[in-house]
C-alpha positions in Angstrom: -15.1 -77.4 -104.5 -12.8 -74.5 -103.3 -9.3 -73.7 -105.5 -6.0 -75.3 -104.6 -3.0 -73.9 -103.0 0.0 -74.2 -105.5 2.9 -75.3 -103.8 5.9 -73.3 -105.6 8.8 -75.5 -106.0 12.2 -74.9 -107.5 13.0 -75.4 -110.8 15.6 -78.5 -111.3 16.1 -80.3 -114.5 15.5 -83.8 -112.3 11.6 -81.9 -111.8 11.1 -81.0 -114.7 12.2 -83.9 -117.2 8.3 -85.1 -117.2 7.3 -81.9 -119.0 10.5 -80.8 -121.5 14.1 -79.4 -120.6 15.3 -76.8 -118.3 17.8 -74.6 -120.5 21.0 -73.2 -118.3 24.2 -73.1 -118.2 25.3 -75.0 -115.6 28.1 -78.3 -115.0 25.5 -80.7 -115.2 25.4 -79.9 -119.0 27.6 -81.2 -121.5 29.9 -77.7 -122.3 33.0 -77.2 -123.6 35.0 -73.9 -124.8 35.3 -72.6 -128.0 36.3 -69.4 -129.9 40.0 -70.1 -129.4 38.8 -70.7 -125.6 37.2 -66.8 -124.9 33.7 -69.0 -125.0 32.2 -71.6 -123.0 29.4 -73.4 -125.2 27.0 -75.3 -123.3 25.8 -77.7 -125.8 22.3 -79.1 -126.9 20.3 -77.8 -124.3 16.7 -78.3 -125.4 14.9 -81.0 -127.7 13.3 -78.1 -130.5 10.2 -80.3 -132.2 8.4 -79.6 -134.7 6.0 -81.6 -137.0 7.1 -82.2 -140.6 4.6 -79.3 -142.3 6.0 -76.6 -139.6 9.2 -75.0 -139.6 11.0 -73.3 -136.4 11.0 -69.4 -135.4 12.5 -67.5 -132.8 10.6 -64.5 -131.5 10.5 -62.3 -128.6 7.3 -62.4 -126.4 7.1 -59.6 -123.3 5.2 -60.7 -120.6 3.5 -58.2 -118.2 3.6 -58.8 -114.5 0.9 -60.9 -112.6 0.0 -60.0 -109.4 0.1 -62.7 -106.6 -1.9 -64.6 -105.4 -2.8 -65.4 -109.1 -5.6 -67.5 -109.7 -4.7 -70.5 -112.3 -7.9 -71.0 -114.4 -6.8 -73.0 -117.7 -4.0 -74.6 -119.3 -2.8 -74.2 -123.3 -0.9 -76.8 -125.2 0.9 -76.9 -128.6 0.3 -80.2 -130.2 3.0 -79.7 -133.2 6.1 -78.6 -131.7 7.8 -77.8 -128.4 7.7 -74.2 -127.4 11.0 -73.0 -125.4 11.3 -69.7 -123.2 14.3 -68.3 -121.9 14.3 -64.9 -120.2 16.4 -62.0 -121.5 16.1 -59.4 -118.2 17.0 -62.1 -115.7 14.2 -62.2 -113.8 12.7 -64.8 -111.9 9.0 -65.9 -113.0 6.8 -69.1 -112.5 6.5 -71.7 -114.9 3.0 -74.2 -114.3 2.5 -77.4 -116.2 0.7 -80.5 -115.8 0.6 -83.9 -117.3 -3.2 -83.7 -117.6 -5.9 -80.7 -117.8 -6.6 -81.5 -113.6 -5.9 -79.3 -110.9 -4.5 -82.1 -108.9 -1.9 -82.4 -111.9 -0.9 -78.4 -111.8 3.1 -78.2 -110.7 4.0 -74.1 -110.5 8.4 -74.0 -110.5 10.1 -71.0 -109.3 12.5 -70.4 -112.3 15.7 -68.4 -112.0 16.5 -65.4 -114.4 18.7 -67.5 -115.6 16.6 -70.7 -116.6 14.5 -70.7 -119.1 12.4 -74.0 -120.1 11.3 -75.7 -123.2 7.6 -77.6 -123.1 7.8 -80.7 -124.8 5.1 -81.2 -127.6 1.7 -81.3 -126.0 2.4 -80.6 -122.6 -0.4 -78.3 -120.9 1.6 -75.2 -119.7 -0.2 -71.8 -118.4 0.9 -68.7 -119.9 3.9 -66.7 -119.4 4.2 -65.8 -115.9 6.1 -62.9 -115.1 7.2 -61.9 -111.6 7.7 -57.5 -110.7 7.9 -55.9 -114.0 7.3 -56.7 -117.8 9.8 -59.1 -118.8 11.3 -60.0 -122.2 11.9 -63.9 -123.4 13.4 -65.6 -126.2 11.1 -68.0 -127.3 11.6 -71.1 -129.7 8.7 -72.5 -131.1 6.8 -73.6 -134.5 5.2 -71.7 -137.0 3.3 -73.1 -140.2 -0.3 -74.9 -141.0 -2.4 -76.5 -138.8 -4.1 -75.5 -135.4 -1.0 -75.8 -132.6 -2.8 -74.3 -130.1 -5.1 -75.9 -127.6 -6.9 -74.3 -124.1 -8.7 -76.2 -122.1 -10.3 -74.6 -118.6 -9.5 -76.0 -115.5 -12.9 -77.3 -113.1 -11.1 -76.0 -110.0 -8.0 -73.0 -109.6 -4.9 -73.4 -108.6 -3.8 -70.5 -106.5 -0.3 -69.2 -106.5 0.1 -67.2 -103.3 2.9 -65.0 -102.0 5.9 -66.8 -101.3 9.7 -66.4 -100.1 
């Protein structure tokens, strides 16, 4: 069986709901200002989940560039905590998830520079996927005992080809 053509779709919050949160700043988030009004806070953006025996970090992850067309061959999944991304360059790159480890399943999202996602716990994610240059993100995730990484190879690709 020959490898499937991702279609790229744009990220939304509606789109994404099955697989976590979409993290922006936008109207459709409850916000409200603060700092004597020289802030706007947009509030409570992301469920952060972790198991009881974990505890939550925030780190910095740079991602190098992939090349398109990119060939999707496996999925990775944390099964004790969410993990959340949100890009410090602003930068566009592709986020691809699926509900099951099935190349029919793979969704790739074309996210802004200034969106950033959080997986939910145990949703099957690909790697960072950087667009143009080596990017910087802000991730939240878990750190403590216990294995909270799973990969799991795809039986057929998903291909991300150029797009507009």
């Amino acid at each position: 069986m020959s490898a499937r053509i991702a279609k790229v779709e744009p990220l939304t919050r509606e789109a994404f709901a099955p697989f976590g949160d979409v993290i922006e700043a936008s109207d459709a988030v409850r916000h409200f200002p603060i700092n004597g009004g020289t802030t706007e806070r947009y509030h409570d953006l992301a469920n952060v989940e972790v198991d009881a025996a974990g505890h939550v970090i925030v780190s910095i992850f740079r991602a190098q560039p992939r090349t398109l067309p990119f060939a999707i061959a496996m999925l990775e999944r944390h099964p004790l905590g969410s993990q959340a991304f949100m890009p410090l360059h602003g930068r566009p790159y592709l986020v691809a998830v699926a509900t099951r480890v099935e190349t029919d399943a793979v969704r790739v999202f074309l996210a802004r520079g200034d969106q950033g996602v959080n997986y939910a716990t145990g949703v099957w994610h690909h790697p960072l996927l950087a667009l143009g240059e080596a990017s910087d993100f802000l991730v939240v995730d878990r750190a403590g005992p216990g294995a909270n990484c799973d990969e799991r190879d795809l039986a057929q690709p998903v291909v991300i080809e150029r797009f507009v």
